[in-house]
N, C-alpha and C positions, 0 to 999 in steps of 0.2 A: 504494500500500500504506500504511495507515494503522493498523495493528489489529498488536501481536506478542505472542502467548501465552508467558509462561513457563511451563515444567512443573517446580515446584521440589520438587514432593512431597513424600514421608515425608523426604528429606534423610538418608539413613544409613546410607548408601555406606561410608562409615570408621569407621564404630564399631567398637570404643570410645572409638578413640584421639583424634575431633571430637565425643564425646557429649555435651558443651556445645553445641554449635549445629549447624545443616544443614549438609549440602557449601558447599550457595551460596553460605555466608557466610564461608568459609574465607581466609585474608590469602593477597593475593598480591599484592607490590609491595606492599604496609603498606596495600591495599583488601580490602574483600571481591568474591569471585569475580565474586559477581553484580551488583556495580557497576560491574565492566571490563564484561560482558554486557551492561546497559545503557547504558553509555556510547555502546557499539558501537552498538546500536540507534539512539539518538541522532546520531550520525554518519551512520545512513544515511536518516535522514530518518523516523522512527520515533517520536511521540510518545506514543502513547495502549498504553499497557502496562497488562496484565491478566495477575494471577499468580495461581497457585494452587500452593496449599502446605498444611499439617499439620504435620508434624514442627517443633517451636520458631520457628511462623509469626512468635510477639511479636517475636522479634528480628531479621525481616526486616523488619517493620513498624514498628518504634520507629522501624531505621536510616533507613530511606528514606521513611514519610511517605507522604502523597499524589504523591511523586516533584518537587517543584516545585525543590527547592534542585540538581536534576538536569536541566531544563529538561524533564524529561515528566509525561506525568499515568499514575499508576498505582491501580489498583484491585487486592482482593485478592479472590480465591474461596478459602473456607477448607474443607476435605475434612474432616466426619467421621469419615469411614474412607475408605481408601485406594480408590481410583476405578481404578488403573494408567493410562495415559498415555493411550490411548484415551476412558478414560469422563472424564477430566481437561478433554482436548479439548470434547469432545462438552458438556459442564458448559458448558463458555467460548462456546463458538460460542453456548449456550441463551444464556448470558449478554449476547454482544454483540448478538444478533437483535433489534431489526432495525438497529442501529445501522449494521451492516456487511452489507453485500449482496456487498460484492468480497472477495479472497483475503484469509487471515488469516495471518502468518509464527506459528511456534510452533516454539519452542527449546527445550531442555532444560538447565535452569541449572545441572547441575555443568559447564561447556563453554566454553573461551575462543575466538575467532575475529577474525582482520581480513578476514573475508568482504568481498569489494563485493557488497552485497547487490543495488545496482541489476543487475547481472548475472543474478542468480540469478531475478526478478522478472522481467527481459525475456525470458530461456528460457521461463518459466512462460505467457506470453504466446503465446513463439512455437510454443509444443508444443499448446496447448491443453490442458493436463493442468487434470485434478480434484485431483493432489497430485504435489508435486517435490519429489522427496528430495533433497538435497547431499548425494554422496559424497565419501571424503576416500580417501586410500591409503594402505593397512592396513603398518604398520612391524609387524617384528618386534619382540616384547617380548624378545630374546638376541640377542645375537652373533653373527653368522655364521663358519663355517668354511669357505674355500675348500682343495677339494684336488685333484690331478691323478690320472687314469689310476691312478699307483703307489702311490695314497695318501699323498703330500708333501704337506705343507701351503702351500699358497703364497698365502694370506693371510687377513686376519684382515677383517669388516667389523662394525662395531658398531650394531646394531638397524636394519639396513638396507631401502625397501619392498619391500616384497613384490607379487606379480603380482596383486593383487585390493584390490577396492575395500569400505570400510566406511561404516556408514551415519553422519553426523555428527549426526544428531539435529537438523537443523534442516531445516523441511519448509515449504514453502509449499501451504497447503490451501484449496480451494477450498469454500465452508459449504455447498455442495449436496451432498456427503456425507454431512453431520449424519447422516442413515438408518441408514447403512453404520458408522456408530462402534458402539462396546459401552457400554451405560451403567456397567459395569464391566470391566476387562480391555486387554491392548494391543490395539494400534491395528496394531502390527507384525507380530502376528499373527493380527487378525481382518480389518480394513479392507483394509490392505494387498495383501495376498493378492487376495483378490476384483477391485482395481481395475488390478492386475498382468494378468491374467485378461483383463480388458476392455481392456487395453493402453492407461490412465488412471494408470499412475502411470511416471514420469518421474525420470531420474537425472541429477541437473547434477554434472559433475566436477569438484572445485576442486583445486589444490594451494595454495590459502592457508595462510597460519602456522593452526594447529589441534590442539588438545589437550584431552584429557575425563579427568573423576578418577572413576574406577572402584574404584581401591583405596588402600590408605592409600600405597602406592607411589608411585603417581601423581602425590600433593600434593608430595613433594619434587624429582620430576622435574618436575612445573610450573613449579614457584621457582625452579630451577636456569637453563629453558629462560627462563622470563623474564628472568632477571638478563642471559645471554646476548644472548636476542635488543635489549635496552636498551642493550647494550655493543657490539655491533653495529652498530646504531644511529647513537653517539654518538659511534663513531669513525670513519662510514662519511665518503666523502669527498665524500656531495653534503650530507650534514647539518654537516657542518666548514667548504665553502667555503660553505654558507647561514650558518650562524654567524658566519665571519670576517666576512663580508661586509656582513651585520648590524653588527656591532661598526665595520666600516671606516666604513661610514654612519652611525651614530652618532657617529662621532667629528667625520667630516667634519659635521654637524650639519644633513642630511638628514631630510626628514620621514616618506620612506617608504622601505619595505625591499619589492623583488619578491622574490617566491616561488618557491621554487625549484622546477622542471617535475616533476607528478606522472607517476608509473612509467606506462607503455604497458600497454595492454592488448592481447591478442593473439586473434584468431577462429582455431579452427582447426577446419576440416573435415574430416569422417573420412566412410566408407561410410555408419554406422549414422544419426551424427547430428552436429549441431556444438554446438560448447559453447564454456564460454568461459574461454581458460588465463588466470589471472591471475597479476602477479609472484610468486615467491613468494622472503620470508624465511629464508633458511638457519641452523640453528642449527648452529654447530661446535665 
């Protein structure tokens, strides 16, 4: 996989209250959104980024440049008028032709993730799909109230998942669909559908760290979840004994420091199909 579409669009999700600039570009952790986005990408082995955007593209574009001071190379498509996500696609894939013959990832940049992306790539492999959705598990936006029989309340759970799965907006597409997109309109509900139909599109389940700004709500519950999860993090005891142990080396005057063992990943088989559980992050 070489090729990962941004779809940063009109960006105006939060208006009014971000009508200075797109979602994408919104601080989190003292960055904007959409350089955690690509970092990610960068991580997974993702060089060659293609954005498309409209809504206060300049200031996607000052920040980031041809992408170089990021280690990737980025181009921009700049929309007219709004194309919706589908004809966005369909723009990019014209654009990359024929550069790119193999799958192309395409994400939606208000959306943070520690996706392992190679996971979601080899599913996509092993199904054969023309397009693999990432699903994530749909949390309640309230509170839950537990009660018995007598109607006692006997407890309380705070935005806890729920039994069904949502779409994370990051999809690996295979460009022999090009056809099947809209030159205008979604893709979720024109393409989709049809290739659901032929039993061509394909759900990979994560529970990876995952979170999208929908509403101006969401930007504070972001920040919140980041601060957490960095504190989590930093107080966790394999990143504490990799620190001390850092520093013991160092002191003893040691040239190198091992790494400390990355989290497992786990296969797990069900009736329908297997997928692949990764660690996940807890925020509390």
């Amino acid at each position: 996989m070489k090729h990962a579409v941004i779809l940063a669009g009109s960006g105006d999700k939060v208006r009014p209250v971000q009508d200075d600039k797109p979602t994408s570009m919104i601080s989190v952790m003292g960055r904007p959104l959409l350089a955690c986005l690509i970092q990610w990408l960068s991580a997974n082995g993702i060089r060659n980024i293609t954005i498309t955007c409209s809504h206060r593209y300049e200031m996607i574009r000052e920040y980031f440049g041809d992408g170089q001071t990021m280690g990737v190379n980025i181009n921009y498509l700049l929309e007219d008028e709004p194309l919706g996500s589908g004809g966005a696609v369909k723009n990019a894939l014209r654009f990359l032709a024929p550069a790119s013959d193999e799958p192309v990832l395409v994400v939606n940049a208000d959306s943070i993730t520690n996706l392992n992306l190679g996971d979601v790539f080899a599913y996509h492999d092993l199904r054969k799909a023309k397009v693999t959705m990432v699903s994530v598990p749909m949390v309640s936006p309230y509170g839950v109230v537990d009660f018995n029989e007598k109607g006692q309340v006997t407890a309380f759970r705070e935005k806890p998942e729920l039994p069904y799965w949502v779409n994370a907006g990051i999809y690996v597409i295979d460009p022999s669909i090009y056809e099947l997109l809209p030159d205008r309109g979604s893709q979720e509900q024109v393409t989709f559908p049809l290739l659901a139909e032929k039993g061509q599109l394909h759900a990979f389940k994560s529970q990876a760290f995952w979170r999208s700004i929908n509403n101006v709500r969401d930007i504070s519950e972001l920040r919140s979840d980041m601060e957490k999860l960095f504190l989590s993090l930093f107080f966790s005891p394999v990143v504490s004994y990799a620190a001390n142990n850092a520093l013991r080396q160092s002191n003893q005057g040691l040239s190198y420091v091992k790494a400390a063992e990355p989290p497992t990943v786990q296969v797990i088989e069900t009736e329908e199909a297997s997928f692949v559980s990764v660690n996940r992050i807890s925020i509390v």
